[in-house]
N, C-alpha and C positions, 0 to 999 in steps of 0.2 A: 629343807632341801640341803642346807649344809653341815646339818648333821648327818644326812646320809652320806652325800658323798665321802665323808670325814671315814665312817665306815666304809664305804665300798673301797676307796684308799686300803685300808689296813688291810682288807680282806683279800682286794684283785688288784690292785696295782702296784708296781712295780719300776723304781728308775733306774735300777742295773740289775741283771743277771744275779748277781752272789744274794739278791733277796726272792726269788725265787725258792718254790716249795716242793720238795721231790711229791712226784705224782699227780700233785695236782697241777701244776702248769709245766712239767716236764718227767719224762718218764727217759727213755732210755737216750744218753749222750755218748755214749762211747763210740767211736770213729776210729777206725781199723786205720794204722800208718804202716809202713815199708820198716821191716826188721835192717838190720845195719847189715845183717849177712847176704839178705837181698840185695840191698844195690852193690855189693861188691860183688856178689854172682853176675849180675845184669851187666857191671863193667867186663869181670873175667870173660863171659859170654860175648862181649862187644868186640875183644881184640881177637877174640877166635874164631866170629865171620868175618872178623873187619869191616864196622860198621861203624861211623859218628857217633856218638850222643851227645843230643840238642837236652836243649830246660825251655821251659816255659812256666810262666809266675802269673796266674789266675788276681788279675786286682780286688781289690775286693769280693774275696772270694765265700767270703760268708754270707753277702747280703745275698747270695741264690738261692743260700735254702730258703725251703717253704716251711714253716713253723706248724704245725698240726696242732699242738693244744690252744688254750686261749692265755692270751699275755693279752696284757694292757700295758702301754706308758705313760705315764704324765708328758703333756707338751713340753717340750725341749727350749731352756730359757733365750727369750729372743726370737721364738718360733711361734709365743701365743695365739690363738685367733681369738681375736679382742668378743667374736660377737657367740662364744661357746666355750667363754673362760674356764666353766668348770667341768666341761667333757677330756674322753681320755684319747688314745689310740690307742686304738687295736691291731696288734700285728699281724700280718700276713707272713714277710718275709723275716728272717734272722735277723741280727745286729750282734754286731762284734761284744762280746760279752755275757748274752747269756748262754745255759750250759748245753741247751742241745744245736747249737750251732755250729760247732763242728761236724755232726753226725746229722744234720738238714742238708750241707754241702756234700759231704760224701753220699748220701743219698740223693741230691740232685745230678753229680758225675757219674754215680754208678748206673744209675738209669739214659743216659744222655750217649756213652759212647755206646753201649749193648745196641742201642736204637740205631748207632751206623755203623753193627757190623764185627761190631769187638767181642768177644767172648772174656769171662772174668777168670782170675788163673785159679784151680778145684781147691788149694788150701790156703793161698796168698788171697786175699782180696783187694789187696791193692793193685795187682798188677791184671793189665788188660794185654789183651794178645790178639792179633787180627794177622789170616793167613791168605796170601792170593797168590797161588800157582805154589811155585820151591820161593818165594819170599814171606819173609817174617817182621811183622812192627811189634816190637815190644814197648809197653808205655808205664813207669812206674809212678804212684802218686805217694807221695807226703805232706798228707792234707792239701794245700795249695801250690806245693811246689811237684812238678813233673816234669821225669825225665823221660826220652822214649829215644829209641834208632830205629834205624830198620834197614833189611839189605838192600832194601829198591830206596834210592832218596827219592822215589817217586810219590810215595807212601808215607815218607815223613811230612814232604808237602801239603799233603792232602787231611796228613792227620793235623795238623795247623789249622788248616780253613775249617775241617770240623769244630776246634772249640771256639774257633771265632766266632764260628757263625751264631753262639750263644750265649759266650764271655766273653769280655774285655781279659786281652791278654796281653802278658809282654814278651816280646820274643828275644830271650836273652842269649840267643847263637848257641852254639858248642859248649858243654858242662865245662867249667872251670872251678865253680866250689858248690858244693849243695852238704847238707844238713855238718858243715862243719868241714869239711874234707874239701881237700884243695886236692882237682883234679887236672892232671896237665896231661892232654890227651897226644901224643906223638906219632912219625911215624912208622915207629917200630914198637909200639906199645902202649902202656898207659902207666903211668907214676901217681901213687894213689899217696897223699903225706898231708900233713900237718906244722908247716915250719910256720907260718905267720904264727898257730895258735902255742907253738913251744916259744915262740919269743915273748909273746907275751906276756905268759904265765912265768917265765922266769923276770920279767919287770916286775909285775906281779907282787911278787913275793922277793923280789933284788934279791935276787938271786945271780946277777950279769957277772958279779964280780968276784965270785966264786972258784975256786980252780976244779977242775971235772976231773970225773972220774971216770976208768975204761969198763965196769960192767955197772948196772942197777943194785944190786946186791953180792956182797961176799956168802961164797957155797956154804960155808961153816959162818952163816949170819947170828947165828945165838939168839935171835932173837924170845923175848919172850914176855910174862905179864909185868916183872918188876917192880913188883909192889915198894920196894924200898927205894926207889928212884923217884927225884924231883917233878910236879907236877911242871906242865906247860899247857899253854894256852887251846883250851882241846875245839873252841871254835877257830882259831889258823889251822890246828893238826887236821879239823873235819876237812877244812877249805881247800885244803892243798893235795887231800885224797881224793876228792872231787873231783879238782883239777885234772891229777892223773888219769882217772879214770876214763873221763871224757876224750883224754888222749888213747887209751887203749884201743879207740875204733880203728887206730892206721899204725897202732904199735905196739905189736906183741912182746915186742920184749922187755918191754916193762910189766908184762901182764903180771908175773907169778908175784915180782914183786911189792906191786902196789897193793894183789889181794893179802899181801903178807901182812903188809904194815894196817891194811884197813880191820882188820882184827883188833887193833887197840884201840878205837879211835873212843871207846868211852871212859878209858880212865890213860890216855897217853900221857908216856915219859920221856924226858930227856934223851933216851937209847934210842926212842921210839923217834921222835923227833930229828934224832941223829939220821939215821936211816932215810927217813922221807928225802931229805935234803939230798943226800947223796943223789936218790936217784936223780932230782932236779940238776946234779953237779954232773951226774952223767949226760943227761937232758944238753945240758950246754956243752957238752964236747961234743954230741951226735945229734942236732938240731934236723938235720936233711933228711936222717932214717924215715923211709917208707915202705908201702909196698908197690912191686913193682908187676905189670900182667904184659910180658911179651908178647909178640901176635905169629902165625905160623907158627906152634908149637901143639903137641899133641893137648887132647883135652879129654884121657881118660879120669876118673873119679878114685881118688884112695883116701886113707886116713889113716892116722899115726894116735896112738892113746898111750899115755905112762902112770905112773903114780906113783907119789912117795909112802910112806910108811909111820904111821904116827909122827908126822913132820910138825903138825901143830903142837906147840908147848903149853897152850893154854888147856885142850880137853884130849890130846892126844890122839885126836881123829887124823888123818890123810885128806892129801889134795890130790885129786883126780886132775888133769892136764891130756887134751885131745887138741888137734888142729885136722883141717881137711884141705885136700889140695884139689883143682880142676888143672891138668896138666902139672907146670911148675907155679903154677897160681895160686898160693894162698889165700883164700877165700872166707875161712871160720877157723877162730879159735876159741878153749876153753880153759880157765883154771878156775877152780872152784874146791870149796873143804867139803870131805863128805859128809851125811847127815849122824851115821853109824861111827862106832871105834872099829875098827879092822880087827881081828886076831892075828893075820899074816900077812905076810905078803900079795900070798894069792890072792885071797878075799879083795885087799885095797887094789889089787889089776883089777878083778873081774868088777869092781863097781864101778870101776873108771871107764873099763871097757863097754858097760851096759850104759853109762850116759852117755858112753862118743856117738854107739849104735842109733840114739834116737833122736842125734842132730845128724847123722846120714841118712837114717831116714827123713828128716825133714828135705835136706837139701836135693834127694832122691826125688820126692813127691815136687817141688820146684824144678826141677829140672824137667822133667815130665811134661811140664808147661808150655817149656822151651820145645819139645819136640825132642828130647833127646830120654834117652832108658838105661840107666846105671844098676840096673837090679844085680849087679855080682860086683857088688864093691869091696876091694879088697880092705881088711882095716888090719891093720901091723900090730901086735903086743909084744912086749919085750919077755915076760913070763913064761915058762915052757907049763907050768899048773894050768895056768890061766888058758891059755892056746889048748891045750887038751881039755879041758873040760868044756871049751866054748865048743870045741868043733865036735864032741861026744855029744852036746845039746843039740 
């Protein structure tokens, strides 16, 4: 008998998630979360009915899902039952840790609010939408954290006691931080920033004691591969790109140039090094930059696209650079190197111009959601090649 069990161990049981076997005791885990451009649509959208948004924090929100394959555990030490020492559990519900527990909870919410009333948004699947008369509840989820407003608070109350009525929940008032962003909800607007997380990151890295500097990069930055430059420590140069990056959700202007410097990060040098730092020294002269979404302000839909010109020194590709606005709301931005070398000018507008076009269409088909129809968006290029060829297409 204790040979078998010894086998049936190896074979079906299991006492954490990371030994789990793809297929045979789990099959699809992936759980759809809220893009970053999402929630700052859903804020922009918020000061332009003038609507609150509330959070709410699902407790344990994994143990809802229902598990579909078979998992087994070993009893939990200090939980034996002395009279079936060498039997297992079998689970029913999730447990924090293994992998399709994420995607059992989104499948147990995504079934739960449809059932009172919610409709799911046609390309976002995070976000739920429930309409009654000329009022709107928006509710966005990130895994266990959700945010929602609505224009009747009548409607937010109610969207409350719905997930009460089948999770423990925490009702954490008025959004003030979620997935990293500190939101200060006002009342003439919304200020969307990250200063707790730039003070940090410059302890960090002591960087406090620095003197700043007035832009993130100089225009004639030079930068480039430097192979005859002193090696430096390229796990801090990754750490510190990192860092940046994760700041880029509420700070454009450091956009172009963190993706400048994350170009070197597998053989960084001392220039390279130099650089990063600066922006950190700029970081510390403008720790409060965010963005900001006024209310009463119009909320037509545009978009601005540019692009350099073999700006890369490493393969001589271009960076294509787009943002989009909802009124004077800043809402999406883009820098990124192209995949192609450009021949011209032209060529590097019109690829930059073809990626802005398919994050308006994204933000198009979300709006759409919302109740509102952007289909003649205007998008600006500086190129008069590029402008005639687009609009000859």
């Amino acid at each position: 008998m204790q040979d078998e069990l010894s086998q049936f161990q190896k074979l079906h049981m299991w006492d954490l998630g990371f030994y789990q076997q793809e297929v045979l005791d789990y099959t699809e885990v992936y759980a759809p979360v809220a893009r970053i451009e999402a929630i700052r649509l859903f804020l922009a959208y918020a000061t332009y009915v003038g609507f609150k948004v509330y959070q709410l924090d699902v407790k344990s929100a994994f143990l809802y899902g229902k598990v579909h394959e078979e998992v087994y555990v070993t009893q939990p030490l200090g939980f034996e039952d002395p009279n079936n020492i060498n039997k297992v559990y079998k689970l029913d519900k999730a447990l924090y840790g293994l992998h399709q527990a994420p995607r059992a909870w989104y499948e147990t919410l995504s079934k739960h609010l449809p059932s009172n009333g919610f409709d799911r948004g046609q390309i976002d699947s995070t976000l739920f939408i429930r309409k009654a008369g000329g009022d709107i509840l928006l509710v966005q989820v990130y895994v266990d954290d959700i945010i929602f407003g609505s224009t009747n608070e009548g409607m937010c109350r109610e969207f409350e006691q719905v997930m009460k009525s089948k999770f423990e929940m925490s009702n954490m008032g008025e959004l003030s931080f979620f997935l990293g962003l500190q939101v200060s909800q006002r009342e003439d607007g919304i200020y969307l920033h990250q200063i707790k997380y730039v003070q940090d990151i410059l302890s960090k890295y002591k960087m406090n004691d620095n003197s700043t500097y007035g832009t993130p990069i100089p225009v004639n930055h030079g930068l480039h591969p430097d192979k005859d430059g002193n090696d430096v420590d390229s796990r801090l140069y990754r750490g510190m790109i990192g860092s940046l990056m994760y700041l880029t959700a509420s700070r454009p202007d450091i956009m172009f140039a963190v993706c400048l410097c994350s170009r070197f990060q597998s053989q960084p040098k001392e220039s390279h090094m130099i650089a990063v730092k600066r922006i950190f020294r700029y970081l510390k002269g403008k720790p409060q930059l965010g963005l900001w979404y006024s209310k009463q302000q119009l909320f037509d839909f545009k978009a601005y696209t540019d692009s350099d010109y073999g700006g890369c020194n490493l393969d001589r590709k271009s960076t294509s650079g787009g943002c989009q606005f909802l009124g004077d709301r800043l809402v999406s931005w883009q820098c990124k190197k192209q995949s192609t070398v450009s021949v011209s000018t032209y060529e590097a507008e019109y690829i930059a111009a073809a990626s802005s076009c398919s994050q308006i269409l994204w933000i198009q088909q979300q709006l759409r959601d919302y109740g509102l129809n952007f289909t003649g968006t205007p998008l600006f290029i500086v190129n008069n090649a590029t402008i005639s060829i687009t609009i000859t297409r």
